[in-house]
N, C-alpha and C positions, 0 to 999 in steps of 0.2 A: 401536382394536380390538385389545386384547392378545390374545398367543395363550397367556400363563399362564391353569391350569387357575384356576376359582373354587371358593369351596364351595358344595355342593349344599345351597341354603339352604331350600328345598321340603321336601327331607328331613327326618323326623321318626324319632327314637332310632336309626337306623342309617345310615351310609353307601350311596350306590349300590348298588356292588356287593355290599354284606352285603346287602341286601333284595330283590336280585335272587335269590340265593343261597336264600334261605331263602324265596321264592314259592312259594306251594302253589294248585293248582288251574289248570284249564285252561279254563274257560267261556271266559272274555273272545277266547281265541283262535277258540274255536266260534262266539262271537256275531262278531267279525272275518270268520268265515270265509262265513257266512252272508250280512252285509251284502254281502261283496266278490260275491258270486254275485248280488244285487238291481242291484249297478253293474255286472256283467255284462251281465244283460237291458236296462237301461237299455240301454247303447252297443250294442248286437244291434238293438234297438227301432230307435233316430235312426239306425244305419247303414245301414240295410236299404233305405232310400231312396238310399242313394249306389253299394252295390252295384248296385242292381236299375234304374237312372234309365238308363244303356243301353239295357237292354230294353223299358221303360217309353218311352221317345222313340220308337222306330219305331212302338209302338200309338196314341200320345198326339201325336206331331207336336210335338213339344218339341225346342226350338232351346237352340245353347251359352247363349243368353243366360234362356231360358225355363228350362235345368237350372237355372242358379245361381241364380236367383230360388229354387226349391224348395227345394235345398238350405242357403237360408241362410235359410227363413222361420219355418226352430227355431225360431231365434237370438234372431228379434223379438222374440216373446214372452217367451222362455226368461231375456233378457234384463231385461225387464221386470216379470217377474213373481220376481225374483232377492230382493228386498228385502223383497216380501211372502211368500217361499214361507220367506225365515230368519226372518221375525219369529213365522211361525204356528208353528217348528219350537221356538221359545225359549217361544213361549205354550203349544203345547200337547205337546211332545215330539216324539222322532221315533217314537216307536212307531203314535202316530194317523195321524201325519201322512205317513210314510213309507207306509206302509201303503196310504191314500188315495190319495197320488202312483203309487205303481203299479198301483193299481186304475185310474184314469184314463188309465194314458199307456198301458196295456194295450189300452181298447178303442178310444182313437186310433189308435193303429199298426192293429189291425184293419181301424178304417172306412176308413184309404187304400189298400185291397183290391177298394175299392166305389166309387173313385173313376172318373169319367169323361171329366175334363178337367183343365187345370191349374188354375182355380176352385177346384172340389171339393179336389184335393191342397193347395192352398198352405192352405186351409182347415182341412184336415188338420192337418197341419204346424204352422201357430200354436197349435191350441190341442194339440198333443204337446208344443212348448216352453214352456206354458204348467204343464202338469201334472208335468213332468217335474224343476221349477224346486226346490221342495225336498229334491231327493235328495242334492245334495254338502253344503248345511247340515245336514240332518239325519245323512248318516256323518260329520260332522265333529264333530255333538253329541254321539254315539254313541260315537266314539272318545273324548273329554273324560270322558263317564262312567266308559266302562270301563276305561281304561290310565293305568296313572302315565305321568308326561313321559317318563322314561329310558326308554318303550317305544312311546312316540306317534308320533315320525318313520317307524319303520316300521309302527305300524298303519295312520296316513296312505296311505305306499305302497302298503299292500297294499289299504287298498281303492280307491284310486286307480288300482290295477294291475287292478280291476276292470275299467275301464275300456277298457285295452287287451287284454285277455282277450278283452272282447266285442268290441271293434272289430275282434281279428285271428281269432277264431273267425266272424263276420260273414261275414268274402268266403268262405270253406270252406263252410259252414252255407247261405249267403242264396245261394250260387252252383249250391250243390245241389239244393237244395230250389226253385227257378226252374228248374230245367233238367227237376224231378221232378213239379211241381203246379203250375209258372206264377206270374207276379212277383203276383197277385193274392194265392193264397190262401197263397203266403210272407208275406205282411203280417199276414193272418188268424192263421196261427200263431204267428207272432213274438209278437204280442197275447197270443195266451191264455199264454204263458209269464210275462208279468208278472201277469196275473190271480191264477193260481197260487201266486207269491210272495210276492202281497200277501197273501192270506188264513193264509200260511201265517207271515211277519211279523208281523201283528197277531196270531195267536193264539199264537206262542210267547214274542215279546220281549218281555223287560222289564230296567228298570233293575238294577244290581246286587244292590241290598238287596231287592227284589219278587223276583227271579227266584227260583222255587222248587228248582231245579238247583244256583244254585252254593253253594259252600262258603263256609260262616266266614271262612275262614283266606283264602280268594281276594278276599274283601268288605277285610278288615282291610287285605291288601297293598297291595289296589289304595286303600284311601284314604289309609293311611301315605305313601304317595310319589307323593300330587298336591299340587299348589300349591293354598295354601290364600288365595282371594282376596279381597282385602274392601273393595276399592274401591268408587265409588260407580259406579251401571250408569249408561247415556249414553243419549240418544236417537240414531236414525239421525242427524239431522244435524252430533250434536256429534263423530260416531264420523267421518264426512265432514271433516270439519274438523283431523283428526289427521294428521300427517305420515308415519307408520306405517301408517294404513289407504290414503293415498292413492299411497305408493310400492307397497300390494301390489296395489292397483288396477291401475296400470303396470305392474308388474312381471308380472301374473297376464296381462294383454293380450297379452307379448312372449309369453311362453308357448305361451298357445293357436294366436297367430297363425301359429306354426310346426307344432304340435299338430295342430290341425283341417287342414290340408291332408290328412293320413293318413284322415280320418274324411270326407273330403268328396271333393276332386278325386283322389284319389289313383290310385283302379283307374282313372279315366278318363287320367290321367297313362299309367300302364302300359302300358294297352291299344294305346292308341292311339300313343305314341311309339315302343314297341319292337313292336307288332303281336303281341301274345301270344293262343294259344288262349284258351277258357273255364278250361281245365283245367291250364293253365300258368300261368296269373294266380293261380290258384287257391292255388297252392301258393307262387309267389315272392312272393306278395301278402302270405303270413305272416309274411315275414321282420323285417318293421321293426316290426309288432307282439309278437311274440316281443323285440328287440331293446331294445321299451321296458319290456316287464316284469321283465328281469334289471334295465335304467338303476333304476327304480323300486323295485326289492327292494336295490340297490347304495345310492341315495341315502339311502334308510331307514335302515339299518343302518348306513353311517359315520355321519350323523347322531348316532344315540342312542349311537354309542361314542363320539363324543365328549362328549357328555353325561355317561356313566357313568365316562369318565375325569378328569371333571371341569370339562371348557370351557363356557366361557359357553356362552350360548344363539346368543349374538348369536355366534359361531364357529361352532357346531354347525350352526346354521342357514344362514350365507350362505356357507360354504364350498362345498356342493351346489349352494344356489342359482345364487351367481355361477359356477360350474365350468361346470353344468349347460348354461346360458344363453350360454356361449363353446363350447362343442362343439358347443350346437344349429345356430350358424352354417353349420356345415359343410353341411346341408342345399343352401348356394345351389349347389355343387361339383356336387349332380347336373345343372345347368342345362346341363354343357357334358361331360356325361359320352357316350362316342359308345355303350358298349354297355350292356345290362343290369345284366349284373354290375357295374359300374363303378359304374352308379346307385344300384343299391341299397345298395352299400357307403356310399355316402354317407347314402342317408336310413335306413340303419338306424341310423348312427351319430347322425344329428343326431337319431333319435326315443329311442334310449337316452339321450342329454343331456336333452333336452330333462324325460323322466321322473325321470331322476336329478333334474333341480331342484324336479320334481313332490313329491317325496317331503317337504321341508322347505317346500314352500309350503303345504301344508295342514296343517301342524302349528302354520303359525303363529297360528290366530285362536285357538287356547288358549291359546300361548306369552303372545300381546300383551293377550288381552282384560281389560279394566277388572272386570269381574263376569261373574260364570258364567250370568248373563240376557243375556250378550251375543255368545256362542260363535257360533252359528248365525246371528245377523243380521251380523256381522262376514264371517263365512265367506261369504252371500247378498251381500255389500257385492265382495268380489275377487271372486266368480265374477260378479257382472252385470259389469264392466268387463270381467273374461278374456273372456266372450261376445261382448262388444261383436266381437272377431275374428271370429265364428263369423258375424255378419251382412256385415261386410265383408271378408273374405277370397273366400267362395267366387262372390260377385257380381262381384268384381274380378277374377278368375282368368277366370269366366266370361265378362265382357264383352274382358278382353283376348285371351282366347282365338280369340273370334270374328272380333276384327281383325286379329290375326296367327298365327294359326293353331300358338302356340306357348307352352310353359311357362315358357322363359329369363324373363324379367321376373318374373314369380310367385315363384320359388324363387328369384332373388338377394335380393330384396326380404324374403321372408323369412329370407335369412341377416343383413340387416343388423338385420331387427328383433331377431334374437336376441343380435345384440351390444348392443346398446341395452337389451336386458334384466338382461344382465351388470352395464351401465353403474348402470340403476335399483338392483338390490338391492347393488352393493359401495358404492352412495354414498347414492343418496336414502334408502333405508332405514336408519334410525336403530337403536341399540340396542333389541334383541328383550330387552323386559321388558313386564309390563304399564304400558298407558295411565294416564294420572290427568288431569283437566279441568285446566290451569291458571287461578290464581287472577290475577282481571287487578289489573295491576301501579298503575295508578291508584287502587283503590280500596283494594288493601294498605295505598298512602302515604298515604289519608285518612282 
């Protein structure tokens, strides 16, 4: 892995930076900005179950072990349905398809409003991870269309930072509005916000060259300075079989496993360790979320500079990644932290890592994919693995919780997986270029 600059072999009649330079038009950033507000409501959606599951246990009689069961039965699905929600996004676009995923996970979140047992909710809940499955493949295809590479690191981020937008506007917003209408018809609401997006999604987006908005001159940039690909496209299993997809597998796992504590046990963490008000949670609650969307806007952008300065990919990429994934570590630190303050410094730091590595793992299924019919199903390939976290993480937290009445275990555990994540992308991950099937070596010599 040298760290001399290569040349930008993507690029067609100008250099990086002359084409950066000479960019006209700003759609692509409107249609970013857009998308990044749809992964908003997403994480508002799935978090609103984690904020509100406090209050929801004393009406519901829901035990430590009875939360984590709810809050991990996204996952099941969401997991599941990972591989078919990118293949639909590569067969039919993200503009249908997008669109339809949050029209559905819209009126899911609503009906766990109208729930009146844990039955009813986990019920819920499957099928919200079920509908909610093509959203990171579709902004992932979405970013491939619209942005040349030397600007996709931080498109990634940014809408990745979607993410954490809503997950740390969630405890403010979902803490409110419970205290204002009750944990029910905060469900109800939360709902019609993605309804809303979606209709408003389908009716305005379109590809670059459809969209009636943008410019010439912003069509022309943005295809001058993508990679132009002409490999053969792969089925899922051959993409399975790649040493590239199966380290972002791993490596997307170590991630989240640090990740989703924020988005699952985290206000129960809070609350309950340091005995915080409604209205003090409220507000320190934002801290590690705000922390990860500077991590996320920081990974993106050293990313693409070094892109546009010349470095490989394969630099551009696992400098964030592996950095990312050594600072996430520090999250175990809060396990033995005695005050507040102490703790959050740590997990704001380890959730700014952990987003900083965010920023270059979602750039990567354009970076690696064999054909551009394979964007989105690549992208649905690392996120079912990263999820794989999202089902055992908050079960485990759960169940050790109840036996020992404590987070220490949880949060060291995830500091080691985040070294291990480090370990994945500086080694098992192979040079970031695209894939090609190899040709087997027996039948060469015959």
């Amino acid at each position: 892995m040298s760290l001399n600059p290569e040349p930008q072999k993507y690029m067609t009649g100008h250099n990086a930076v002359e084409n950066i330079k000479s960019a006209k038009g700003k759609m692509r950033f409107i249609i970013l900005t857009v998308l990044s507000v749809g992964i908003a409501i997403n994480y508002i959606d799935r978090a609103t179950m984690s904020v509100a599951i406090p209050f929801m246990s004393t009406e519901l009689h829901l035990s430590s072990t009875d939360s984590g069961f709810l809050l991990s039965a996204f996952f099941w699905s969401y997991v599941l349905f990972q591989l078919p929600g990118g293949w639909l996004v590569d067969r039919f676009g993200p503009r249908i398809t997008f669109a339809f995923s949050s029209l559905c996970w819209g009126l899911a979140t609503a009906a766990c409003g109208l729930a009146n047992g844990i039955t009813a909710l986990l019920g819920f809940r499957f099928v919200l991870g079920a509908v909610e499955a093509p959203s990171y493949p579709a902004s992932s295809s979405t970013v491939t269309r619209w942005f040349p590479r030397q600007e996709r690191s931080f498109a990634a981020a940014t809408f990745n930072n979607g993410s954490k937008i809503g997950g740390t506007l969630a405890i403010p917003i979902v803490s409110f509005l419970i205290a204002l209408v009750g944990w029910r018809m905060t469900f109800v609401i939360s709902g019609l916000a993605a309804v809303i997006w979606a209709a408003a999604w389908y009716v305005w987006y379109r590809d670059p060259r459809q969209h009636p908005t943008v410019s010439q001159e912003e069509v022309e940039f943005i295809e001058a300075n993508q990679e132009h690909i002409t490999g053969e496209a792969m089925s899922i299993a051959q993409l399975l079989a790649q040493r590239t997809v199966q380290a972002m597998m791993a490596g997307f796992f170590c991630v989240n496993f640090v990740s989703y504590f924020f988005f699952t046990w985290f206000p129960t963490y809070l609350v309950e360790t340091f005995h915080l008000s409604l209205m003090k949670f409220g507000l320190l609650g934002m801290l590690p979320g705000i922390a990860a969307i500077v991590g996320g806007w920081c990974g993106g952008l050293l990313s693409d500079s070094l892109v546009r300065r010349g470095y490989s990919l394969t630099i551009a990429r696992k400098i964030p990644l592996v950095g990312g994934m050594l600072g996430s570590s520090v999250i175990g630190i809060a396990a033995y932290s005695p005050t507040v303050t102490l703790a959050l410094a740590a997990l704001c730091f380890a959730n700014f890592a952990a987003t900083f590595a965010s920023a270059a793992l979602w750039a990567l299924p354009s970076d690696v994919t064999p054909n551009r019919a394979n964007v989105a199903t690549i992208g649905g390939i690392q996120n079912m693995a990263a999820n794989l976290a999202g089902i055992i993480s908050p079960i485990f937290i759960g169940v050790v919780m109840q036996f020992t009445h404590s987070f220490v275990i949880p949060l060291v555990l995830a500091g080691v997986v985040g070294l291990a994540g480090a370990v994945v992308y500086g080694i098992w991950l192979p040079k970031v270029q695209p894939m090609a099937l190899k040709i087997n070596s027996g039948r060469r010599r015959a």
